[in-house]
C-alpha positions in Angstrom: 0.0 0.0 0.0 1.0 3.4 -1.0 1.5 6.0 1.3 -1.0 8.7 1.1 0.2 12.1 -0.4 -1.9 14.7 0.9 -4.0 15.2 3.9 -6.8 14.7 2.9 -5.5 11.1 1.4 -4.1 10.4 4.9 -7.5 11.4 6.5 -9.3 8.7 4.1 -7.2 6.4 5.0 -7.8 7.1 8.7 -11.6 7.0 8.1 -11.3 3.6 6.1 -9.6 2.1 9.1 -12.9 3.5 11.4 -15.3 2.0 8.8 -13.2 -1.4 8.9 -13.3 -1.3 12.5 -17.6 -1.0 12.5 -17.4 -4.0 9.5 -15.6 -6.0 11.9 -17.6 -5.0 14.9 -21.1 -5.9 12.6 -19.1 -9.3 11.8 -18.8 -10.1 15.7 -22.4 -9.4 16.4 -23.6 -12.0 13.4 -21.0 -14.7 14.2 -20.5 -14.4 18.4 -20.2 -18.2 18.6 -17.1 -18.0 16.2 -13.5 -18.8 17.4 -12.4 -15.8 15.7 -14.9 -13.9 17.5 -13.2 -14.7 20.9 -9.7 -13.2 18.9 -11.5 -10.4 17.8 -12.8 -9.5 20.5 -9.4 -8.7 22.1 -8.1 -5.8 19.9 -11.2 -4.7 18.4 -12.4 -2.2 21.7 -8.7 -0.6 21.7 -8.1 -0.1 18.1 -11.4 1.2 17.5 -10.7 3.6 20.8 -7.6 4.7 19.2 -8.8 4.9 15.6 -12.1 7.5 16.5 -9.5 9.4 18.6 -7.2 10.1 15.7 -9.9 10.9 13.3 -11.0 13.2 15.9 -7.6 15.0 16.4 -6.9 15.1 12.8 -10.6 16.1 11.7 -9.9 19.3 14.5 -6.6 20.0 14.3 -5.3 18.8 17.4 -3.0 15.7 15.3 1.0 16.3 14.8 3.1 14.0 12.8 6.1 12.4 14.8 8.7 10.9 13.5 9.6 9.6 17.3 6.4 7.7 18.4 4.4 5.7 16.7 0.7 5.2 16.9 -0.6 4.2 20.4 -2.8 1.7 18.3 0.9 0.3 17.0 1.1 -2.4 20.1 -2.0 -4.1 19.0 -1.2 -3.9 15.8 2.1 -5.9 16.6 0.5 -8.5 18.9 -2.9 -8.9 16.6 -1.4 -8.5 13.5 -1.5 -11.4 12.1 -5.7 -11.6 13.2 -6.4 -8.2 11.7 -7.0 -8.3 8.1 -6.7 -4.7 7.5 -2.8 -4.5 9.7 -1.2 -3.4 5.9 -4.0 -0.2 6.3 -2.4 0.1 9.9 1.1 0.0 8.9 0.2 2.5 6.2 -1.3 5.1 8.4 1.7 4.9 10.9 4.6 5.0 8.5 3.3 8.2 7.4 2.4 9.4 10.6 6.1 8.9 11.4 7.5 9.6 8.0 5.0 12.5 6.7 3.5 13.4 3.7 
């Protein structure tokens, strides 16, 4: 995946990580017996948490690149990884966040 190069390209991507976030959520409600459910079920409250947050400091002007720090979402990402099928979409919206536009 391309890193995005403009805002508002890095905003979408933010936004299509929120939406796959509800997906997922929607898919947990229809299939709660499901072993993945029970893996799910461990990252999906913190990413979405961190997701909305970012979104929201980006959509208000509150967000600063750092080259530094990555994401706080970036630990679940690392221990989930392999569980989330968007984690490329992740990655993505980290590397810029530490890299920039």
């Amino acid at each position: 995946m391309d890193n995005p190069k403009t805002w508002d390209e890095y905003l979408d991507l933010v936004h299509q990580a929120v939406y796959e976030i509800d997906e997922m959520r929607a898919i947990l409600d229809e299939d709660a017996g499901d072993e993945d459910a029970d893996l799910y079920a461990q990252f999906i409250e913190p990413l979405d948490f961190h997701l909305r947050k970012l979104f929201d400091d980006m959509s208000s002007g509150r967000y600063q690149f750092s080259r530094d720090t990555d994401l706080p979402f970036m630990p679940v990402v690392q221990r989930f990884g392999r569980a989330i099928p968007f984690r490329q979409l992740l990655e993505t919206i980290n590397r810029t966040h530490r890299k920039g536009l």
